[in-house]
Backbone as CSV, one residue per row, in Angstrom:
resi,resn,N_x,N_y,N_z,CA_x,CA_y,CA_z,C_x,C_y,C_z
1,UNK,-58.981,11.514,-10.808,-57.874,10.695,-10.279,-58.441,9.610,-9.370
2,UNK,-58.096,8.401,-9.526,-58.322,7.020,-8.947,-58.063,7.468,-7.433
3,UNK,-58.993,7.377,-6.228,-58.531,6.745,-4.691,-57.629,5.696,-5.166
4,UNK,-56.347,5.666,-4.016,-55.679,4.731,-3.433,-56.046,3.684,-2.889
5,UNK,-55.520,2.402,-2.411,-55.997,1.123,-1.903,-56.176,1.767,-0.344
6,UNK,-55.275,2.515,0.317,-55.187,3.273,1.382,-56.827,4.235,2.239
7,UNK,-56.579,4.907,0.641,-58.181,5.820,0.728,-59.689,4.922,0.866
8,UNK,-59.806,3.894,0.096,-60.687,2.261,-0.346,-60.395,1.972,1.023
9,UNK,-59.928,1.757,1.666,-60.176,0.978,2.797,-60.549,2.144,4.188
10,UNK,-60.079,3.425,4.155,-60.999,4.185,4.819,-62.408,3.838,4.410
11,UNK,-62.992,4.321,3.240,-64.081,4.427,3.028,-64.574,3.173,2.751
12,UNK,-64.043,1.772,3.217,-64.882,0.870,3.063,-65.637,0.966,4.825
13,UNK,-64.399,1.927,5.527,-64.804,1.606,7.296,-66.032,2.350,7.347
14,UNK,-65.558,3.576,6.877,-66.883,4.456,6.663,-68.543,3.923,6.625
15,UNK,-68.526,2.891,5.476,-69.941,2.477,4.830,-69.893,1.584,6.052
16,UNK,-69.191,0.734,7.018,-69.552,-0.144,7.851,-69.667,1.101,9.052
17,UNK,-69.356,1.830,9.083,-69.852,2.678,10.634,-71.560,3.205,10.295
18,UNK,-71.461,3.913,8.633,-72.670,3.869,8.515,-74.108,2.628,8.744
19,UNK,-73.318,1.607,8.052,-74.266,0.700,8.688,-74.856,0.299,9.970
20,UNK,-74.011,0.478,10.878,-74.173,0.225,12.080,-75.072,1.925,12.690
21,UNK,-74.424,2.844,12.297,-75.689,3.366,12.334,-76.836,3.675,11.861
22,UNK,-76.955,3.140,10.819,-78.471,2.935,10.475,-79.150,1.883,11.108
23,UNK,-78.605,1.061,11.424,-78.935,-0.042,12.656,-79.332,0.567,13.797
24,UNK,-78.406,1.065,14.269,-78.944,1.769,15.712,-79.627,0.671,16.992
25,UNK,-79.978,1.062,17.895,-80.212,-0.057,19.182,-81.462,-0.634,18.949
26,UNK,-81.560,-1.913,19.190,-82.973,-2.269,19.684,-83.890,-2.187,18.238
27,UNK,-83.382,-2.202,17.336,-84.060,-2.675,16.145,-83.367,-3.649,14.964
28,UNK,-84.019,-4.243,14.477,-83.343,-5.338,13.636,-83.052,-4.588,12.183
29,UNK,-81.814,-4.929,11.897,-81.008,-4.618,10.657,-80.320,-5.701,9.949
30,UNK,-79.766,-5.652,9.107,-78.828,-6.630,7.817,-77.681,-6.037,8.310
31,UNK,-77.695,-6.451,9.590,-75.671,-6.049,9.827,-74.987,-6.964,9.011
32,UNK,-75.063,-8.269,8.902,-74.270,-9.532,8.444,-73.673,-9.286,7.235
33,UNK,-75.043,-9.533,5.990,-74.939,-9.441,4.599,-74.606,-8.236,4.054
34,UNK,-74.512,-6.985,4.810,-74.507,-5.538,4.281,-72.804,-5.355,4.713
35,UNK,-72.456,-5.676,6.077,-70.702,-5.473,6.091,-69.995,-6.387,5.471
36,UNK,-70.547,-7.294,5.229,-69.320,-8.179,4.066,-69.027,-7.857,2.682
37,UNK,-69.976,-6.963,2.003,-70.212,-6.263,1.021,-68.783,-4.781,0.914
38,UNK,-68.913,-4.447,2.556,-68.319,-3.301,2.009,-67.314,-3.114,1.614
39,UNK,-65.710,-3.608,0.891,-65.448,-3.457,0.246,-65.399,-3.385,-1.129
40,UNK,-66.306,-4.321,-1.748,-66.652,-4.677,-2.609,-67.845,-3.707,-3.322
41,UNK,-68.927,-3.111,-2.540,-69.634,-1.753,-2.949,-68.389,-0.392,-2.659
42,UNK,-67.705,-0.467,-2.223,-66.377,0.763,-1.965,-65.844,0.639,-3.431
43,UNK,-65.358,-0.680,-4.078,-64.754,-0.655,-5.363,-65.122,-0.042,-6.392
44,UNK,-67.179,-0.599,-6.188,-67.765,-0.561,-7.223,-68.012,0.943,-7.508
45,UNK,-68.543,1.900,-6.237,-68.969,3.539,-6.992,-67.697,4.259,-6.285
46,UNK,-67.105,3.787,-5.709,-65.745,5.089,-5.785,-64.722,4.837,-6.517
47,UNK,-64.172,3.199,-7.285,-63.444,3.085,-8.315,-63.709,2.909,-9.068
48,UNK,-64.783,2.258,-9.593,-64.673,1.570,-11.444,-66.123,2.299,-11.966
49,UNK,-67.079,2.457,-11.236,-68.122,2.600,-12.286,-68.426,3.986,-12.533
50,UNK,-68.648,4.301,-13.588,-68.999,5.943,-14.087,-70.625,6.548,-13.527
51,UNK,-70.273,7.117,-12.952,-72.181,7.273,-12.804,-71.775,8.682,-11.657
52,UNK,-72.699,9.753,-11.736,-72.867,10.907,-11.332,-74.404,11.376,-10.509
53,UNK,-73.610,11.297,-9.241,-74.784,11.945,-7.720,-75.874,12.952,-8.270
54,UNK,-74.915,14.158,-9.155,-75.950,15.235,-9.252,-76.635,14.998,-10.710
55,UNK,-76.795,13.624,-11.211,-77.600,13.044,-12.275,-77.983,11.962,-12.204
56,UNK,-78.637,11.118,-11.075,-78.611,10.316,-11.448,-79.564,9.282,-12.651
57,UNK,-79.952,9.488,-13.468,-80.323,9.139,-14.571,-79.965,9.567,-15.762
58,UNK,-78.875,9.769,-15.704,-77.387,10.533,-17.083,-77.585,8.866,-17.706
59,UNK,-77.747,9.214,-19.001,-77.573,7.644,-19.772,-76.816,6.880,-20.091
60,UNK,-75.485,7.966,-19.799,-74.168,6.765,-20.072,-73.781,6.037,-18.571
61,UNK,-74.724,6.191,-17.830,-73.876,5.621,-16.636,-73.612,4.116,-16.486
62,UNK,-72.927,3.471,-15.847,-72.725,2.254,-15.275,-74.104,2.301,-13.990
63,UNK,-74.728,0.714,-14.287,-75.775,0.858,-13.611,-75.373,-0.537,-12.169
64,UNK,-75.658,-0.199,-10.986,-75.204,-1.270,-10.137,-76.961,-1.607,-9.573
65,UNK,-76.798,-3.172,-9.290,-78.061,-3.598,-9.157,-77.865,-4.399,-7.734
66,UNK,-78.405,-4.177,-6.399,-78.139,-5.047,-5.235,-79.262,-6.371,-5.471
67,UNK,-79.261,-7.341,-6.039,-79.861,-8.591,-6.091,-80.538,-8.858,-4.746
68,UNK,-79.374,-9.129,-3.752,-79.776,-9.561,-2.519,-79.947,-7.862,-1.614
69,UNK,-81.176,-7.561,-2.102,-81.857,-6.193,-1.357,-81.779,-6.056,-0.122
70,UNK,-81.789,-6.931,0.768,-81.658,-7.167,2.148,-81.102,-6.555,2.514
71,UNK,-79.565,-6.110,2.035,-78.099,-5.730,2.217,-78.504,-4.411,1.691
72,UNK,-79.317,-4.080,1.525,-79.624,-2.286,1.099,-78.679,-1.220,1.759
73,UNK,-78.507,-1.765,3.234,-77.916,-0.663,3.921,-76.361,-0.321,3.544
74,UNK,-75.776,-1.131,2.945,-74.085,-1.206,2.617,-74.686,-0.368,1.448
75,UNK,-75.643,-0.215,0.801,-75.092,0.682,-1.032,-75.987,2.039,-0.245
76,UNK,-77.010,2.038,0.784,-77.323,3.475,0.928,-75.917,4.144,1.401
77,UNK,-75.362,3.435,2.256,-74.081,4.166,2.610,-73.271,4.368,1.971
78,UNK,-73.041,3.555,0.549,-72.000,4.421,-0.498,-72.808,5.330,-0.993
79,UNK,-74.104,5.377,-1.226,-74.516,6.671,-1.793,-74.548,7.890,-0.759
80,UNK,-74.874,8.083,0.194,-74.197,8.629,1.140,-73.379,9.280,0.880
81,UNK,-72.384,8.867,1.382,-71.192,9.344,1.063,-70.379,9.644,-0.459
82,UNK,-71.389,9.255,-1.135,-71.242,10.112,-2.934,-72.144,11.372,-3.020
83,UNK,-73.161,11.456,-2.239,-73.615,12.922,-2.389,-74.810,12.612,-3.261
84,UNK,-75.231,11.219,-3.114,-76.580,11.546,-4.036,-78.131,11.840,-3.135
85,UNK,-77.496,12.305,-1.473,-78.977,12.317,-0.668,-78.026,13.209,0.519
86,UNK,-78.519,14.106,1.528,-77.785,14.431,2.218,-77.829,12.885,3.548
87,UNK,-76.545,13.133,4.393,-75.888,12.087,5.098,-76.842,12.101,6.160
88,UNK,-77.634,13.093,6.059,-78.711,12.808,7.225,-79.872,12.027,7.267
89,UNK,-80.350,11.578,6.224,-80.857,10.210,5.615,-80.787,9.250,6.213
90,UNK,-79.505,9.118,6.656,-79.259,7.579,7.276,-79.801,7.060,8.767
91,UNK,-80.197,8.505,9.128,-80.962,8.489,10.835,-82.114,8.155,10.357
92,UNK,-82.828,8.070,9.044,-84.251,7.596,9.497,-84.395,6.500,8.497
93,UNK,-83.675,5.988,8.459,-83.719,4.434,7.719,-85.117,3.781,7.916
94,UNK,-86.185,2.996,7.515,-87.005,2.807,7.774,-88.333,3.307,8.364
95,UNK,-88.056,4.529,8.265,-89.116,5.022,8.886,-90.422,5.899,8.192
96,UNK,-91.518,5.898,8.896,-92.382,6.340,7.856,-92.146,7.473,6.982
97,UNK,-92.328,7.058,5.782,-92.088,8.105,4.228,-90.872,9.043,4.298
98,UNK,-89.810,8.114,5.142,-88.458,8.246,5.015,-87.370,8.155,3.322
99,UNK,-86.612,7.926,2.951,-86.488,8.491,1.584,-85.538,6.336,1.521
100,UNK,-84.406,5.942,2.464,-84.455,4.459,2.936,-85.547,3.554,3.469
101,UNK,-85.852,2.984,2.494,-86.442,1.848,3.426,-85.909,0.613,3.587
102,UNK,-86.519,-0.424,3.912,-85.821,-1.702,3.856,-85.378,-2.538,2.936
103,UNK,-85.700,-1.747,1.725,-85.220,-2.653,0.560,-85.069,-1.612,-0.429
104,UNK,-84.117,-1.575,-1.557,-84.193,-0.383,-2.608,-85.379,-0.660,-2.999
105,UNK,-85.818,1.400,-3.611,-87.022,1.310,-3.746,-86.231,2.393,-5.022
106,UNK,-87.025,2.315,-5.943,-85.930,3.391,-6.692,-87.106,4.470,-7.347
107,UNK,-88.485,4.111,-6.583,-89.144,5.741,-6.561,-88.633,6.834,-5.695
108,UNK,-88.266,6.101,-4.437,-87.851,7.132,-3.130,-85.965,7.473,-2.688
109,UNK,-84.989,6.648,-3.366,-84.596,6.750,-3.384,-82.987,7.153,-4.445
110,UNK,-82.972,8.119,-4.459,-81.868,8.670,-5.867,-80.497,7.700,-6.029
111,UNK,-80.215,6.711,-7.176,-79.154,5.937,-6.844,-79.115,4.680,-7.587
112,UNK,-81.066,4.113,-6.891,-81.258,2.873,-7.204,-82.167,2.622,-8.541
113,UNK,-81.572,1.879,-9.097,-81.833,1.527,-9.970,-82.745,0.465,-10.726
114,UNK,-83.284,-0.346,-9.701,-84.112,-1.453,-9.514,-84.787,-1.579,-8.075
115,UNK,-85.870,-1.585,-7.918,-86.729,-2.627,-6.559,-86.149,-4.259,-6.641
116,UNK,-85.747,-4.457,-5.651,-84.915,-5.464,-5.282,-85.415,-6.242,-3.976
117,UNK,-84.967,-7.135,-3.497,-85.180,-8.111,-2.315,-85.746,-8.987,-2.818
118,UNK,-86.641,-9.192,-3.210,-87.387,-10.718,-3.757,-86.702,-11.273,-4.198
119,UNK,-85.881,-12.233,-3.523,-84.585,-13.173,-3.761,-84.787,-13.565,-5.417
120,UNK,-83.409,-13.467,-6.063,-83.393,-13.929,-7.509,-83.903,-13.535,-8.403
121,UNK,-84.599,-12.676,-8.339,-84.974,-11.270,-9.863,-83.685,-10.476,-10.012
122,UNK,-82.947,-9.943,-9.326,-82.092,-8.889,-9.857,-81.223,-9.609,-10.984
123,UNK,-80.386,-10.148,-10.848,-79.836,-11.164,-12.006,-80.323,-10.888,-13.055
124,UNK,-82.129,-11.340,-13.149,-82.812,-11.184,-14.675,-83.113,-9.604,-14.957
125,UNK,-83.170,-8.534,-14.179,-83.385,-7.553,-14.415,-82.337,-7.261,-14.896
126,UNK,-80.874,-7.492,-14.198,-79.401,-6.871,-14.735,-79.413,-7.189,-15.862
127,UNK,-79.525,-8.407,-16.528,-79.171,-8.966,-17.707,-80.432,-8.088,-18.643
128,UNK,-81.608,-8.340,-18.474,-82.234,-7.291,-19.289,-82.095,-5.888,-19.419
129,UNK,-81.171,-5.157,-18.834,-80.932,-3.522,-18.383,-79.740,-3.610,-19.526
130,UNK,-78.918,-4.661,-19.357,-77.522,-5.247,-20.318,-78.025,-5.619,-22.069
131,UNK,-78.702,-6.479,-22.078,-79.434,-6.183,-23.608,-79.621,-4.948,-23.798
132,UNK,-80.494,-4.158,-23.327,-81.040,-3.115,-23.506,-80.192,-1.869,-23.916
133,UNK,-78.970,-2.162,-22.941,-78.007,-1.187,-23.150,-77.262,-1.255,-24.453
134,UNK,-77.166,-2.701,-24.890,-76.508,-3.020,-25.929,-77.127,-2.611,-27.898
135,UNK,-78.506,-2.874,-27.043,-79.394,-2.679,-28.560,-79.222,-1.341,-28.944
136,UNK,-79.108,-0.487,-27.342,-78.737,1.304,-27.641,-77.634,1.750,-27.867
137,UNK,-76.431,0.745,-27.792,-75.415,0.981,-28.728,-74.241,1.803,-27.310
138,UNK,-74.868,1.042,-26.377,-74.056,2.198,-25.207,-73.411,1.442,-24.704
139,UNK,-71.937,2.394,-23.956,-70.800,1.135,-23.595,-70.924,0.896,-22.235
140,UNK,-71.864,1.562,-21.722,-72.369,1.177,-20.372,-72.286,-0.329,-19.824
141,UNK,-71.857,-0.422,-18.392,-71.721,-1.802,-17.444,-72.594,-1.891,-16.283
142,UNK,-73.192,-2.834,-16.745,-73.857,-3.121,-15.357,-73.254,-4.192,-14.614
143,UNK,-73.623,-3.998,-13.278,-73.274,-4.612,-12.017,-74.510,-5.011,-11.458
144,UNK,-73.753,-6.800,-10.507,-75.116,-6.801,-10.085,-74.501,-7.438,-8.812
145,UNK,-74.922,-7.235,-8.164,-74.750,-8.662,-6.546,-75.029,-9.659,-6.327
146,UNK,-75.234,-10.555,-6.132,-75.645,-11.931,-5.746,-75.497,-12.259,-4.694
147,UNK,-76.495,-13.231,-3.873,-75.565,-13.884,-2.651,-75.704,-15.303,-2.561
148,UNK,-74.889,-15.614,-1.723,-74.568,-17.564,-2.380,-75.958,-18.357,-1.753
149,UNK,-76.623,-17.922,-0.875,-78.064,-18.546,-0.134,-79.020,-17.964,-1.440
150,UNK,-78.529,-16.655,-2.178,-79.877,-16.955,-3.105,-80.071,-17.276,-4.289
151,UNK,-78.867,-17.933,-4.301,-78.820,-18.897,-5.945,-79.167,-19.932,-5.744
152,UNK,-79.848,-20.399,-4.774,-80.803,-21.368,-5.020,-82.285,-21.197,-5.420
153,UNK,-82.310,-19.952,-5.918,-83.700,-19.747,-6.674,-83.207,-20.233,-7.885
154,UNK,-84.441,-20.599,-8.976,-84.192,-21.355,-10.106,-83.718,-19.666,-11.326
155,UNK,-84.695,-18.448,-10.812,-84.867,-17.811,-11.531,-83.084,-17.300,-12.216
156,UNK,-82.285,-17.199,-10.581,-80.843,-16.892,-11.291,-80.193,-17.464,-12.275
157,UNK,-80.569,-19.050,-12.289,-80.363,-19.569,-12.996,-80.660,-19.791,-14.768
158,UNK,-81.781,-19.377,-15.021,-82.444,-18.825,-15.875,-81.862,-17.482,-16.119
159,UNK,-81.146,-16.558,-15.524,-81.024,-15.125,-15.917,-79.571,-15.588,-16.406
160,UNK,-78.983,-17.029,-15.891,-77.518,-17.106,-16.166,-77.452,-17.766,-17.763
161,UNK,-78.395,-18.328,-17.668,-78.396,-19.064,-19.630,-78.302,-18.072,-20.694
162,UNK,-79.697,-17.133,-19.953,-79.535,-15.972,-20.545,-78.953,-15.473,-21.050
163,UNK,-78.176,-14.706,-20.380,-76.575,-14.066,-20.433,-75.758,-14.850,-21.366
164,UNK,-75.852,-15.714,-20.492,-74.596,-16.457,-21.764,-74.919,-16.692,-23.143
165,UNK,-76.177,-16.774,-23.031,-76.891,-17.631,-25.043,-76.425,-15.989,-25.515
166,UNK,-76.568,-15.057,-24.555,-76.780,-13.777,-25.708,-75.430,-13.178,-25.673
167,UNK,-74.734,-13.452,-24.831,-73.150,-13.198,-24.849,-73.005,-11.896,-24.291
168,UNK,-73.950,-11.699,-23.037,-73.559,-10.223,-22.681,-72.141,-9.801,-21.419
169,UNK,-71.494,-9.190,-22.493,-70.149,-9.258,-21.941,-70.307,-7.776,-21.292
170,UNK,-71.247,-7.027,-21.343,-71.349,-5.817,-20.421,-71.798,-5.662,-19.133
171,UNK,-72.185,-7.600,-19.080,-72.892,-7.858,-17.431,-71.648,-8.526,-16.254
172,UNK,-71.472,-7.685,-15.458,-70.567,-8.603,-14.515,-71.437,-8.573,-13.333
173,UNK,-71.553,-9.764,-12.944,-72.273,-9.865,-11.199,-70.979,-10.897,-10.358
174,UNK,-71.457,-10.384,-9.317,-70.342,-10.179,-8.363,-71.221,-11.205,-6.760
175,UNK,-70.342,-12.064,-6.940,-71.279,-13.046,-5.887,-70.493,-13.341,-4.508
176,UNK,-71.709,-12.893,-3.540,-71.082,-12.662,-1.741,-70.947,-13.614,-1.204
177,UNK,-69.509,-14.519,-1.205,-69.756,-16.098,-0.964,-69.177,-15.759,0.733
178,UNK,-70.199,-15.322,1.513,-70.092,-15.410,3.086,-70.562,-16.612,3.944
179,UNK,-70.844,-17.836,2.780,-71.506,-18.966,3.346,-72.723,-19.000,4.758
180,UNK,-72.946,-17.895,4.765,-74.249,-18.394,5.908,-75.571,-17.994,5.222
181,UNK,-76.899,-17.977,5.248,-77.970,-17.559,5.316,-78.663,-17.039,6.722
182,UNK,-80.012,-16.744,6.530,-80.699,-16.623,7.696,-80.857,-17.272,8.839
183,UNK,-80.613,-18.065,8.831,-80.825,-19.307,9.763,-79.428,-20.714,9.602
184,UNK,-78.364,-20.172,9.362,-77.180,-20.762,9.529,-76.872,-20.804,8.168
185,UNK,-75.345,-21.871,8.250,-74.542,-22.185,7.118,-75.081,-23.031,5.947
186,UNK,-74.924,-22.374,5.425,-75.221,-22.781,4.030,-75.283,-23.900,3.346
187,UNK,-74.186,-24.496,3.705,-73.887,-25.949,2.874,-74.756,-26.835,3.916
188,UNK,-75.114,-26.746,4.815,-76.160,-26.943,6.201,-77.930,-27.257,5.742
189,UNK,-77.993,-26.081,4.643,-79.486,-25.832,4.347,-79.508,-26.356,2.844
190,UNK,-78.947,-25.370,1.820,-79.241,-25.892,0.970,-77.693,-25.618,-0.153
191,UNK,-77.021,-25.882,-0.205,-75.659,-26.303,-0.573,-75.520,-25.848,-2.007
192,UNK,-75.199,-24.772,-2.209,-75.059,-24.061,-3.671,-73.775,-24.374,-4.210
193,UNK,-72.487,-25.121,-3.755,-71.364,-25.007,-4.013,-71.344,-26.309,-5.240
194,UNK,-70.781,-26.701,-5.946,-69.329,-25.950,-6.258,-69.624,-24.790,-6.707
195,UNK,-69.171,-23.630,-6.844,-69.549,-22.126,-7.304,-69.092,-21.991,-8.580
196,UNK,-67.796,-21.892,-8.506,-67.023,-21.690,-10.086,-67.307,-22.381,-10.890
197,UNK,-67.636,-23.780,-10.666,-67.450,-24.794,-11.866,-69.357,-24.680,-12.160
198,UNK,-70.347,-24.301,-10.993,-71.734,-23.927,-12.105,-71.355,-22.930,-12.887
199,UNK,-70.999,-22.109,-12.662,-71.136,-20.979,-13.354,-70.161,-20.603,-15.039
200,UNK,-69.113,-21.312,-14.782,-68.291,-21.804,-15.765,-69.309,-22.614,-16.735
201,UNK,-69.831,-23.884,-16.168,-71.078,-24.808,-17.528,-71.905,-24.323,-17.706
202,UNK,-72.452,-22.942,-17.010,-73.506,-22.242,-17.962,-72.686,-20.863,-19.018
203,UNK,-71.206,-21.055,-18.948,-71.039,-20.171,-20.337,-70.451,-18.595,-19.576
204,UNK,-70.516,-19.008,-18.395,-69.843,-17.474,-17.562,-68.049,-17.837,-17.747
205,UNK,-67.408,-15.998,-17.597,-66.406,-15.866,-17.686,-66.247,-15.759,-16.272
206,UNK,-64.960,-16.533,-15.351,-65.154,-16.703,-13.563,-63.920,-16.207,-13.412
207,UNK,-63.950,-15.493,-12.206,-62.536,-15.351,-11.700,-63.067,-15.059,-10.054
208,UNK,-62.252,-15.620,-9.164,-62.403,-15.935,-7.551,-61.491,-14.752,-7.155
209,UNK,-62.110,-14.413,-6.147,-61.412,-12.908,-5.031,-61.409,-12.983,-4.126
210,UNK,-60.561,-12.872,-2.412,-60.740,-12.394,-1.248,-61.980,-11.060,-1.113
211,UNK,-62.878,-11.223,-1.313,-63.888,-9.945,-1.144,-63.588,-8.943,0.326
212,UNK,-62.522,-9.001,0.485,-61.792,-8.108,1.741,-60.948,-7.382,1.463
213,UNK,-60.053,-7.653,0.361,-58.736,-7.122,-0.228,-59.323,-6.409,-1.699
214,UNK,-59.228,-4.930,-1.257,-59.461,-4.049,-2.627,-58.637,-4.348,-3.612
215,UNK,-57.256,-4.262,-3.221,-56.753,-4.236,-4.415,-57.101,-5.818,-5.232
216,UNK,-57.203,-7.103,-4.715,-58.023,-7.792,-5.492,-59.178,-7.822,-6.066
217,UNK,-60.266,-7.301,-5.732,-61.324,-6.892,-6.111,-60.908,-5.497,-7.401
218,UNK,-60.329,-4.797,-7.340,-59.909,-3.976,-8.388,-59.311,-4.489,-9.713
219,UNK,-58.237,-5.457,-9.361,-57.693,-6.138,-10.181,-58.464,-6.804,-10.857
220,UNK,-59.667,-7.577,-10.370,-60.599,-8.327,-11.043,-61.647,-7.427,-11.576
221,UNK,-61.718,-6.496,-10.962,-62.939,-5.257,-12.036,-62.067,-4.813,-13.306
222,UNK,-60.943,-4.474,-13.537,-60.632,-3.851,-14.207,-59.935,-5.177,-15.208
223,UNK,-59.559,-6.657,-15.186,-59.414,-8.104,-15.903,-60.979,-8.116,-16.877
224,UNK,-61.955,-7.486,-15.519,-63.103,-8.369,-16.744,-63.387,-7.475,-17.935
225,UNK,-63.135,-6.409,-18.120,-63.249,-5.324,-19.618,-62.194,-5.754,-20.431
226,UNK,-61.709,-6.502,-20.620,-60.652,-7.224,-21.537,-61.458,-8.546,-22.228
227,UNK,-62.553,-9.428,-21.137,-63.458,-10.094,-21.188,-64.279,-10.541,-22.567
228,UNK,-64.471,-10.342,-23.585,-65.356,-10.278,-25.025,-66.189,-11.412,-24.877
229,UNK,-67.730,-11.381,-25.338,-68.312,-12.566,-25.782,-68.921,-13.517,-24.509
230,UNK,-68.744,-13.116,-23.214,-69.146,-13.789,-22.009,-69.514,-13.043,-20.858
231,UNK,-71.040,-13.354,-20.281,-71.068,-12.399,-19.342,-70.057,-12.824,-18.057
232,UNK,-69.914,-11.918,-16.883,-68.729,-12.402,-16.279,-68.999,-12.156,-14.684
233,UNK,-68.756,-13.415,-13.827,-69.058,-13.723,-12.698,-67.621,-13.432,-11.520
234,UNK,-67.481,-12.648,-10.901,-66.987,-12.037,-9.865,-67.407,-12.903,-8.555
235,UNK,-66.260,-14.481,-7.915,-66.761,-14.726,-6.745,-66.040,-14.591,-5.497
236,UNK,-66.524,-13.780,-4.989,-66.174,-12.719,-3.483,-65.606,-13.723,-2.457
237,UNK,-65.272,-14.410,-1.739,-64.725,-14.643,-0.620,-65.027,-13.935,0.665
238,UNK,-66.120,-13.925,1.240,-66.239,-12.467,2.610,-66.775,-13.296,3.275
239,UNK,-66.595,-12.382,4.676,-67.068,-13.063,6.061,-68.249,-12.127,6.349
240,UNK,-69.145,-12.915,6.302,-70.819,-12.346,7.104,-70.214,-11.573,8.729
241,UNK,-70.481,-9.745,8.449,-70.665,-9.507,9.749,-69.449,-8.718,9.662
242,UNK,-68.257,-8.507,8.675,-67.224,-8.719,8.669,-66.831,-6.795,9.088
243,UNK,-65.692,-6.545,9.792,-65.314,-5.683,10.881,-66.114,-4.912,12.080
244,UNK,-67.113,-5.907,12.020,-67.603,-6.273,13.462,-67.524,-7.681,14.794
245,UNK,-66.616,-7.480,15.230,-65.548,-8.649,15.449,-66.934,-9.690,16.275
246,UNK,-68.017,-8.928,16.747,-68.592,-9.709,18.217,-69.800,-10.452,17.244
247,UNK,-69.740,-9.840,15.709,-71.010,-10.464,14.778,-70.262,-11.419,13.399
248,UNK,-68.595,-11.416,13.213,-68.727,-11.965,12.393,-68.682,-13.223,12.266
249,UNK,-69.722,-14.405,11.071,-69.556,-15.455,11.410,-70.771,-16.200,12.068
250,UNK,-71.511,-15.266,12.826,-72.812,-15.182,13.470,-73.767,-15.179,12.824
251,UNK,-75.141,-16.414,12.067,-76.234,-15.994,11.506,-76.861,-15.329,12.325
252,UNK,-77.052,-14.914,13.433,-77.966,-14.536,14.024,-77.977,-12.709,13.901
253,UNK,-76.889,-12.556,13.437,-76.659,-11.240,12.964,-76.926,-11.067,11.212
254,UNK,-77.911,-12.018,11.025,-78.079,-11.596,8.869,-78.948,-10.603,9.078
255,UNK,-79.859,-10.731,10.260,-80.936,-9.463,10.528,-81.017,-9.565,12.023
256,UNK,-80.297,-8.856,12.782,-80.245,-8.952,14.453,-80.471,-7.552,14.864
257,UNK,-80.619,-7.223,16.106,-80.523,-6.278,17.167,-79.070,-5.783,17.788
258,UNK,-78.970,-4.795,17.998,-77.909,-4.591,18.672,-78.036,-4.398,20.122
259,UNK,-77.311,-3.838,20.897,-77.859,-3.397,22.808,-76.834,-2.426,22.426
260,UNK,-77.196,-1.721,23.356,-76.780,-0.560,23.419,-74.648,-0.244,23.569
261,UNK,-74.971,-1.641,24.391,-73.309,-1.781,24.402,-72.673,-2.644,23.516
262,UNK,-73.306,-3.355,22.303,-72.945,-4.038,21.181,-72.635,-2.497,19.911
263,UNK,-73.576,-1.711,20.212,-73.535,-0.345,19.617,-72.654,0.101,19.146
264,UNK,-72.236,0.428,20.695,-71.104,1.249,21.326,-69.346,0.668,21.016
265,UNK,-69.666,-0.998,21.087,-68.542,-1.608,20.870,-68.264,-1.486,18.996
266,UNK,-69.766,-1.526,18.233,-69.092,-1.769,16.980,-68.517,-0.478,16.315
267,UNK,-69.322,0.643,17.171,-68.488,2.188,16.057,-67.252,2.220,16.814
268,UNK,-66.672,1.987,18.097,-65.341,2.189,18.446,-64.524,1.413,17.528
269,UNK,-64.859,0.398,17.117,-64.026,-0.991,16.621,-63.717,-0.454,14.876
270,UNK,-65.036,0.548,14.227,-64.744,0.885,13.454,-63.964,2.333,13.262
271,UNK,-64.257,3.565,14.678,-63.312,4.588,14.033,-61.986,4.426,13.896
């Protein structure tokens, strides 16, 4: 039985309290890029995609790919809380021959499905995981993430022709348009927009979302399997930082520190 929009938005608070504690004081984390995500990773493994904690390498699964690795900490916390690692994991995030590290690693960790972070490979990996699936005759979906600072690598672009020359309609990626990067706003540095209309002339099927509102994000997961003949681009609407009121909006939070009373303020704000 499907969670409610009700239940989805608990457990999107959830993956943002987790984040913040895997953050913890006085060390630098992806608060920014990882809470704008979390509804949008809440959709992806507690509503739409098929895939099982106590298997994870069952072959029919739906495979999700974090592109922008950075943001690791928003999908350890849905796995988390799916039961594919115990919840005590999340206290040693980074730490030596800890099972999290700073980027999916998918020797050490049960879930992931790709080594990720090197801005603009995941795209070409999704789309090759998507052939692959197809030549095996499986109705499997992959998912992938994107974020709008890293489609200015050429390689996404290349993974997007791709897709389209080969018509893989089993690929949907899902792009985090929070407009900032590392070092400020986006259209500031290097200006990826118009969004819809690239992605439309390379042959993608587009549809635009509030990446805050589940039930839009649902509505649009469950539009694109009707989809035939086009891979299909999901673009998010979210605020960098987002239900952390004192970080959102803030580059200085894409990888920041907390104090002890920034801490304290963001898990109250989330129970």
């Amino acid at each position: 039985m499907k969670p409610t929009i009700a239940e989805l938005e608990k457990i999107a608070r959830t993956l943002r309290l987790n984040i913040i504690t895997m953050i913890g004081v006085g060390q630098k984390g992806h608060l920014g890029g990882s809470c704008s995500l979390a509804e949008i990773v809440t959709a992806l493994y507690f509503y739409k995609m098929d895939h099982d904690p106590q298997n994870p390498q069952w072959e029919d699964r739906d495979r999700f790919l974090l592109s922008k690795g950075h943001a690791a900490l928003v999908q350890y916390a849905a796995l988390a809380e799916f039961g594919y690692f115990p919840k005590k994991e999340i206290e040693k995030v980074k730490c030596l021959d800890a099972m999290l590290q700073g980027h999916p690693d998918m020797q050490t960790t049960p879930g992931i499905e790709a080594n990720t972070g090197s801005l603009g490979q995941g795209l070409s990996i999704a789309a090759g995981m998507a052939a692959g699936l197809r030549l095996d005759g499986k109705k499997s979906k992959v998912y992938c993430i994107v974020g709008d600072g890293e489609i200015a690598e050429g390689q996404i672009w290349e993974a997007a022709l791709a897709a389209s020359y080969y018509q893989l309609d089993n690929l949907v990626a899902i792009l985090d348009k929070n407009g900032l990067q590392a070092t400020g706003p986006i259209k500031d540095r290097y200006d990826t927009n118009p969004l819809a209309e690239k992605w439309k002339a390379f042959g993608w099927h587009v549809t635009e979302v509030d990446g805050h509102k589940l039930q839009e994000i649902i509505k649009a997961l469950d539009d694109m399997d009707k989809i035939k003949g086009q891979p299909k681009m999901i673009i998010a609407s979210t605020v960098k930082g987002r239900g952390v009121a004192f970080a959102e909006h803030v580059a200085a939070f894409h990888n920041g520190q907390l104090t002890e009373e920034q801490f304290e303020q963001a898990c109250a704000g989330l129970l």
